[in-house]
MIMAR-738606 format. One record per residue (C-alpha): z, x, y. Coordinates in steps of 0.05 Angstrom, whole numbers, padded with zeros to 5 digits, always signed. Layout:
// residues N
ZXY/...
END
This chain:
// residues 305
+00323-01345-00146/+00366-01331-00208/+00328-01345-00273/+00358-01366-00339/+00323-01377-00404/+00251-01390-00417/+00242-01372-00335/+00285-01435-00313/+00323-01425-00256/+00409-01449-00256/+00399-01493-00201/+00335-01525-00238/+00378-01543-00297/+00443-01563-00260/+00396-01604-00220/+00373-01645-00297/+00435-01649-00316/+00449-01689-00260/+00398-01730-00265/+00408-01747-00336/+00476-01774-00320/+00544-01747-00352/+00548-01743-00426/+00577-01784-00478/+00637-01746-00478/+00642-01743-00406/+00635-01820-00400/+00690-01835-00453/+00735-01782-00407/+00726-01818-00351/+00736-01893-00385/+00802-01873-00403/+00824-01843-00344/+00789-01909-00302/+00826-01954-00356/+00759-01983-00373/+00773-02048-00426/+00722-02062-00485/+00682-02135-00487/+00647-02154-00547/+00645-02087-00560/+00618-02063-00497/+00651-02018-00460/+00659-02032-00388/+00691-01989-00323/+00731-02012-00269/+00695-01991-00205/+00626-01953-00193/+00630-01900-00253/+00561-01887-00249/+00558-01877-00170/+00624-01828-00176/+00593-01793-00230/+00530-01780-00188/+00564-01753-00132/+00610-01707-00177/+00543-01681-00215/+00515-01658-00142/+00574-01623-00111/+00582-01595-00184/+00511-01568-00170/+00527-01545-00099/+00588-01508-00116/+00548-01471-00180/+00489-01456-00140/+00540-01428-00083/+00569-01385-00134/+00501-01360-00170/+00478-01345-00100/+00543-01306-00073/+00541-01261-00143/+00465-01246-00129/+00488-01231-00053/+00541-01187-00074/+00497-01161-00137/+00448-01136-00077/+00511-01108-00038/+00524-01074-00083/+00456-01043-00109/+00450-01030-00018/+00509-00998-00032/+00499-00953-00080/+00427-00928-00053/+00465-00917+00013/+00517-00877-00021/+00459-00838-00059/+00414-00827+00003/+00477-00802+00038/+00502-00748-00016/+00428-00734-00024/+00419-00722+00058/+00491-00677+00061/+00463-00629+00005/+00397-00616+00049/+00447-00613+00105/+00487-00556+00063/+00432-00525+00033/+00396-00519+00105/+00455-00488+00123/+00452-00429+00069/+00377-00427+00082/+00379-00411+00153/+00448-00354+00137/+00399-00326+00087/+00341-00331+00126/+00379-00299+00187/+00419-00239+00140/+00344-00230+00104/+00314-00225+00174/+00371-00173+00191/+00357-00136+00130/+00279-00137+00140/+00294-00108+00212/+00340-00050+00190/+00278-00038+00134/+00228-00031+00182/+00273+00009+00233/+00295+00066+00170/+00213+00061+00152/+00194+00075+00221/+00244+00141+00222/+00223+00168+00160/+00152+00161+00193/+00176+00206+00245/+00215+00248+00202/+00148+00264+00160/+00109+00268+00222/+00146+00313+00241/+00141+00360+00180/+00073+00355+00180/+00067+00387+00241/+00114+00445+00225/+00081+00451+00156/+00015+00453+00192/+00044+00508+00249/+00067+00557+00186/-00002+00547+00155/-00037+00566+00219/+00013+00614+00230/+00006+00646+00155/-00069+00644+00173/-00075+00675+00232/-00088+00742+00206/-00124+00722+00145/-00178+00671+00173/-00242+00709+00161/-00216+00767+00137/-00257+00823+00100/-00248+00892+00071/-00290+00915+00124/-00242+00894+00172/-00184+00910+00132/-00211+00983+00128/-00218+00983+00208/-00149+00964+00218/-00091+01019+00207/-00035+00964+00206/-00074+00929+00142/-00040+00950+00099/+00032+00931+00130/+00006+00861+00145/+00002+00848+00067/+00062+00870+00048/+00090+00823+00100/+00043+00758+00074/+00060+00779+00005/+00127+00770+00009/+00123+00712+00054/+00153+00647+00013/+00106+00605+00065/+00038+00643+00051/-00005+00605+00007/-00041+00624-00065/-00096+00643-00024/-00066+00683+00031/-00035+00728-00022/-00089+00738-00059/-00130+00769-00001/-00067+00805+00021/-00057+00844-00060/-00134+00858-00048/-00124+00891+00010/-00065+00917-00013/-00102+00955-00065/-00153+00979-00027/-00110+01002+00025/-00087+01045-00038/-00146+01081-00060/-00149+01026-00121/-00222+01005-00105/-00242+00980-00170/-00179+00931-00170/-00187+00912-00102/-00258+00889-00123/-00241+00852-00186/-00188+00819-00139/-00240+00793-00094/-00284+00769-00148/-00225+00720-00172/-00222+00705-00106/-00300+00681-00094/-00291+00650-00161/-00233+00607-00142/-00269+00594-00081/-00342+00588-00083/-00361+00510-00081/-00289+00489-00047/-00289+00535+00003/-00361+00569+00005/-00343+00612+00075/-00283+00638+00042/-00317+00656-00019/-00376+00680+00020/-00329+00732+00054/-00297+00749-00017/-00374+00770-00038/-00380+00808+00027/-00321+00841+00017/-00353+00859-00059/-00408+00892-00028/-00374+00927+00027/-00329+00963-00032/-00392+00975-00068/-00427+01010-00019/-00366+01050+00002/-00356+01083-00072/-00434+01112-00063/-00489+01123-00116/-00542+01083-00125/-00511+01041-00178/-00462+01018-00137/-00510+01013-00073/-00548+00962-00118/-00488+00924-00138/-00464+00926-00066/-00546+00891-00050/-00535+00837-00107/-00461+00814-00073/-00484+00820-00002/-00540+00767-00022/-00496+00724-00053/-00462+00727+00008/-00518+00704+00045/-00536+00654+00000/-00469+00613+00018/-00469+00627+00090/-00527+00655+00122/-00510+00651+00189/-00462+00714+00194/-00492+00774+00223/-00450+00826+00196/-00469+00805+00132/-00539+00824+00140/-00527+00879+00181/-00485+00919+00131/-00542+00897+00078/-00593+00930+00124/-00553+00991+00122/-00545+00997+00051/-00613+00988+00041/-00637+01047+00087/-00583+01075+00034/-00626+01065-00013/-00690+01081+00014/-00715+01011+00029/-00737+01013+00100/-00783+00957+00103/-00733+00908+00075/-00673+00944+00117/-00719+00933+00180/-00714+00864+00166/-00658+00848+00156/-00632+00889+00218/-00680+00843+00264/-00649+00777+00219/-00592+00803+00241/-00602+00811+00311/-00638+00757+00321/-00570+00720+00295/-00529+00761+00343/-00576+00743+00403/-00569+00668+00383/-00489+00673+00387/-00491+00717+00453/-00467+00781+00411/-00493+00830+00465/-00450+00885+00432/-00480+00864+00362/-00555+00868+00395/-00537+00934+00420/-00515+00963+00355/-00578+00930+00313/-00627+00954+00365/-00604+01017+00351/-00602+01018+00284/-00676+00987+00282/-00693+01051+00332/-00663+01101+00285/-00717+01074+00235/-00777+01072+00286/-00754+01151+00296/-00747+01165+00229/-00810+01139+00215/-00845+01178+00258/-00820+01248+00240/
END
């Protein structure tokens, strides 16, 4: 329905004005052209004006209402139209933007697969130098792991070995450390080979107590070897220390035993030459046990004469 003013439809008021007849102007139109004549001043029409006039009124109405309706029609056509066109531009962009999408999606997927791929070899790669890194550690340690200046001063080729770690680009902080202590020592330079090993149970002691528990070992080992009593005591003091962070070593109190029959301390040498065999029997050290035994029978003897 079209509407017009105040909410009235066209047809609604085509239809009144139909109804009411043609207008005054309309009916003096159509007198002259029906050559109506004028009686006592009454106008008057040849043939049924008001019949005519009816009939024109209605297809009047029809042919209006035919063309309000076809402009409404084609009013919607074109408003169809328009959405369709809309809808349509509005479908081909998804279409084109899908498109991109799924390129991007498949060069992003590409990309994410040549990632993972150059991710995966530098896994190997470093995998790979771990392991070698971890072969020249065990290989720079192979001579130092638990070493001592006890058993630096047993072995003639000592003193080679150090040179070789101490100019070794590979051997760590640590490693040449121990090698410039036995270094010195291996030179006569037992004072500095001591003060070497106390940086060394320093640096140690806490992060790596068996290390540092060797370093104090190694102390009282030096100690003992310059002589005098002085030194036999300071040799006691580092061989403790060395039993304080790893008790379980039975060189440790062995060589304490011995530097206390040194000193004249039998009863507390005799124990600690049975801690240390009982230490040695515990590991299976039948060598050890033989060589504590002995010592502890050298006492028994001495005792007795």
């Amino acid at each position: 329905m079209v509407y017009g003013v105040m909410g009235i439809s066209i047809p609604t008021v085509l239809l009144a004005q139909s109804v009411q007849g043609p207008t005054t102007q309309e009916t003096n139109t159509l007198s002259e052209a029906s050559g109506a004549d004028t009686i006592n001043g009454t106008q008057m029409a040849y043939g049924d004006i008001p019949q005519d006039s009816e009939r024109y009124s209605n297809a009047e109405i029809d042919h209006r209402f035919n063309e309000v309706r076809r402009e409404l029609l084609d009013d919607r056509a074109s408003t169809i139209e328009w959405w369709l066109a809309a809808v349509g531009v509005f479908l081909a962009l998804l279409a084109i933007l899908g498109l991109f999408g799924f390129r991007e999606f498949r060069e992003l997927k590409k990309e994410a697969r040549a990632a993972t791929e150059i991710a995966e070899e530098s896994a190997n790669k470093a995998r790979d130098l771990v392991e070698e890194i971890e072969q020249i550690r065990d290989k720079s340690h192979e001579y130092y792991q638990g070493m001592t200046a006890k058993k630096a001063g047993d072995d003639p080729a000592a003193e080679e070995k150090a040179e070789a770690v101490s100019k070794d680009p590979q051997a760590s902080l640590k490693d040449k450390l121990i090698a410039s202590a036995i270094a010195l020592q291996k030179e006569g330079k037992t004072d500095e080979a001591i003060k070497r090993w106390r940086s060394i149970a320093s640096a140690t002691e806490g992060i790596d107590n068996d290390l540092a528990a060797d370093a104090w070992f190694s102390i009282g080992y030096l100690e003992a070897e310059k002589g005098g009593d002085a030194n036999l005591e300071k040799g006691i003091l580092a061989y403790d220390r060395a039993i304080d962070l790893a008790s379980d070593h039975v060189e440790y109190h062995h060589n304490r035993g011995a530097t206390l029959v040194s000193l004249g301390r039998i009863a507390e040498a005799r124990a600690a030459f049975e801690k240390a065999r009982d230490i040695a029997k515990n590991a299976g050290d039948e060598e050890m046990v033989s060589m504590v035994e002995k010592n502890l029978q050298e006492l028994e003897d001495s005792e007795n004469t």
